[in-house]
VOTI-906121 format. One record per residue (C-alpha): residue in one letter; x, z, y; residue number from 1. Coordinates in Angstrom, 1 decimal, decimal comma, padded with zeros to 4 digits, always signed. Example, Ala and Ser with C-alpha at 12.3 -4.5 7.8 and 13.67 -1.06 7.14 Angstrom:
BEGIN
['A'; [+012,3; +007,8; -004,5]; 1];
['S'; [+013,7; +007,1; -001,1]; 2];
This chain:
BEGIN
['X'; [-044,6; +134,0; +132,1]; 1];
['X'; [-045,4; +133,1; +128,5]; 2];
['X'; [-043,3; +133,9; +125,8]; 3];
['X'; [-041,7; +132,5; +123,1]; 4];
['X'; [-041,2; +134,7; +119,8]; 5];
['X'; [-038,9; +133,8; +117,3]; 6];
['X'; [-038,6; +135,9; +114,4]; 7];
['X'; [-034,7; +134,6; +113,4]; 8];
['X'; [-035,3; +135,7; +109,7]; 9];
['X'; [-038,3; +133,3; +109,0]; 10];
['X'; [-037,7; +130,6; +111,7]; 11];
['X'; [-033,9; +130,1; +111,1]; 12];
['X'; [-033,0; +131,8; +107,7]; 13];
['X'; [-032,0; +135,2; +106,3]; 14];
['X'; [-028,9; +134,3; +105,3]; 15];
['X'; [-026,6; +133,3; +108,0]; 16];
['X'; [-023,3; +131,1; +107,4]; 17];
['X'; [-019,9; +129,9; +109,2]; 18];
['X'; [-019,4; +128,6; +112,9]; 19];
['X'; [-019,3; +124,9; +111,8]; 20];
['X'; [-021,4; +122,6; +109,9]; 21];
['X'; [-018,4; +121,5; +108,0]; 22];
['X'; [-017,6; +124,8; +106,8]; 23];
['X'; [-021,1; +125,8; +104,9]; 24];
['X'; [-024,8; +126,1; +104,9]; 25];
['X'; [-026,5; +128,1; +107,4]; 26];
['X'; [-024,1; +127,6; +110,6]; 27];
['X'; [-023,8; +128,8; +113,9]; 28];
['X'; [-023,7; +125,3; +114,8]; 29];
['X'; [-026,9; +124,2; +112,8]; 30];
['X'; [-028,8; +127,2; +113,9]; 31];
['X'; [-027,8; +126,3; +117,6]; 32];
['X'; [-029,5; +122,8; +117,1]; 33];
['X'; [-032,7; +124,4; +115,8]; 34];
['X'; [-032,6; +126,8; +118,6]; 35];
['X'; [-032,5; +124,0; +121,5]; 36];
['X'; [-035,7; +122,3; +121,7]; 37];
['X'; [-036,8; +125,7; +122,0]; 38];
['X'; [-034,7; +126,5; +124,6]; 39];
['X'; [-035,3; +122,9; +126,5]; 40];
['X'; [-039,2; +124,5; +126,1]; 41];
['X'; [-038,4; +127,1; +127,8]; 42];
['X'; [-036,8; +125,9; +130,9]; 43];
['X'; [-039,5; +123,3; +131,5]; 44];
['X'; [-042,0; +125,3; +131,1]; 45];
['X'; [-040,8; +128,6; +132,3]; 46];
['X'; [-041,2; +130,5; +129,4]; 47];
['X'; [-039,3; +133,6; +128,2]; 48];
['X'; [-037,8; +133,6; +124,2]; 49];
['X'; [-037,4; +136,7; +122,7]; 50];
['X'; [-035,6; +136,9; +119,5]; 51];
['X'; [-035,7; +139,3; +116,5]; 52];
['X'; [-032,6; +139,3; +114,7]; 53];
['X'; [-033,7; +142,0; +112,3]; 54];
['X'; [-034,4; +140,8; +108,2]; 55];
['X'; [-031,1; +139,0; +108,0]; 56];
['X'; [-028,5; +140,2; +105,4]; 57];
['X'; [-025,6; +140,1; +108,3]; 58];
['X'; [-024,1; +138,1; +111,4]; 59];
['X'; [-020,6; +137,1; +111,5]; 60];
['X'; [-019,0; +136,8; +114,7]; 61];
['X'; [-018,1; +133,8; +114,9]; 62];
['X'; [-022,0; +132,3; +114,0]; 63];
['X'; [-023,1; +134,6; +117,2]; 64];
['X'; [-020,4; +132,6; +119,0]; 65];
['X'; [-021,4; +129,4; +118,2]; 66];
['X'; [-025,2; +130,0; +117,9]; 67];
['X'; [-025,1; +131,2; +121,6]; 68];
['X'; [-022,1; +130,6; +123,5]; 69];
['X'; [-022,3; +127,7; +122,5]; 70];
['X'; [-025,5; +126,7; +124,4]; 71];
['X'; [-023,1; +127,2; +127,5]; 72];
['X'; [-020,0; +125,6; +126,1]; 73];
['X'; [-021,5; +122,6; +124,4]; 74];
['X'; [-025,0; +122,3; +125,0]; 75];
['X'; [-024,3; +122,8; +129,0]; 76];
['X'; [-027,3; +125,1; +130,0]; 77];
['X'; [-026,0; +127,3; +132,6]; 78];
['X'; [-025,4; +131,2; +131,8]; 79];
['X'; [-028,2; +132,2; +134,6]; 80];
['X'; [-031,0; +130,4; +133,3]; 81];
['X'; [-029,9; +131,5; +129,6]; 82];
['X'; [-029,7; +135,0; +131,3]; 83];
['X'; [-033,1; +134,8; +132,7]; 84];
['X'; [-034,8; +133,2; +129,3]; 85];
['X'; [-033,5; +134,4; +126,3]; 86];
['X'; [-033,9; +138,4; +125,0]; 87];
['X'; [-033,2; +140,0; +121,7]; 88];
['X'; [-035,2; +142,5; +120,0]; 89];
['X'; [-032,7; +144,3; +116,9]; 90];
['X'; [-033,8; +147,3; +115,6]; 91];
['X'; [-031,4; +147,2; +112,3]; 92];
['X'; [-028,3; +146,2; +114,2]; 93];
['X'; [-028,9; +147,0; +118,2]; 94];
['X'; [-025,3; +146,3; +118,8]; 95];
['X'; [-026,1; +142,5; +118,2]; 96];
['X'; [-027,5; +142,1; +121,5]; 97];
['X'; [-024,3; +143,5; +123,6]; 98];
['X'; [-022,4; +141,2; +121,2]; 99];
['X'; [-024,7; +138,1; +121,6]; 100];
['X'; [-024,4; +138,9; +125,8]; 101];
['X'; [-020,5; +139,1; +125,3]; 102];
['X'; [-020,4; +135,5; +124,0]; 103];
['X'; [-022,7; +134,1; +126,9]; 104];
['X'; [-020,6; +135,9; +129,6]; 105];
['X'; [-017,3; +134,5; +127,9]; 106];
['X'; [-019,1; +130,9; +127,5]; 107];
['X'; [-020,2; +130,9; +131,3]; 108];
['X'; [-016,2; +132,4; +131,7]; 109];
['X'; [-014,8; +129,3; +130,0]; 110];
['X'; [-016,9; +126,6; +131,5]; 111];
['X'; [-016,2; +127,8; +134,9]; 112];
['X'; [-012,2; +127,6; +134,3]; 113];
């Protein structure tokens, strides 16, 4: 299976922002946008993404939310193929990744309800 790599700080940014485009620069939101063709890529083509979240200067909560959860949520790819395509590489911060797989399972919790 190829791979793709996404280094978040110099793909997305190293600053990271709100949930919402309305509420600042750098949002969840945004971010999410930028990370769907990518995704899309991936399921087409059967590809694995693996990001790195280390080199940025912090992650709120609720820009993990909407960055990720919001694929399920809003974007409507299901929680198994986001499951089987998406892995996260943080050496600075290695509780990101539980937290970023806490937000997909909730996401895939919601929609099902």
């Amino acid at each position: 299976m190829d791979t793709i790599n996404i280094k978040f700080a110099k793909v997305f940014s190293r600053r990271t922002g709100p949930r919402k485009i309305e509420e600042g620069n750098n949002s969840g939101e945004l971010h999410r946008a930028s990370l769907l063709p990518y995704v899309k890529d991936a399921i087409e083509n059967n590809k694995k993404i693996i990001i790195d979240l280390d080199g940025v200067l912090g992650y709120g909560t609720s820009f993990l939310e909407e960055m990720f959860g919001g694929l399920i949520r809003e974007d409507h790819i299901s929680f198994d193929e986001l499951n089987k395509r998406l892995s996260f590489i943080s050496l600075e911060e290695p509780y990101l990744i539980d937290d970023i797989k806490n937000y997909l399972n909730r996401a895939a919790t919601w929609e099902k309800q």
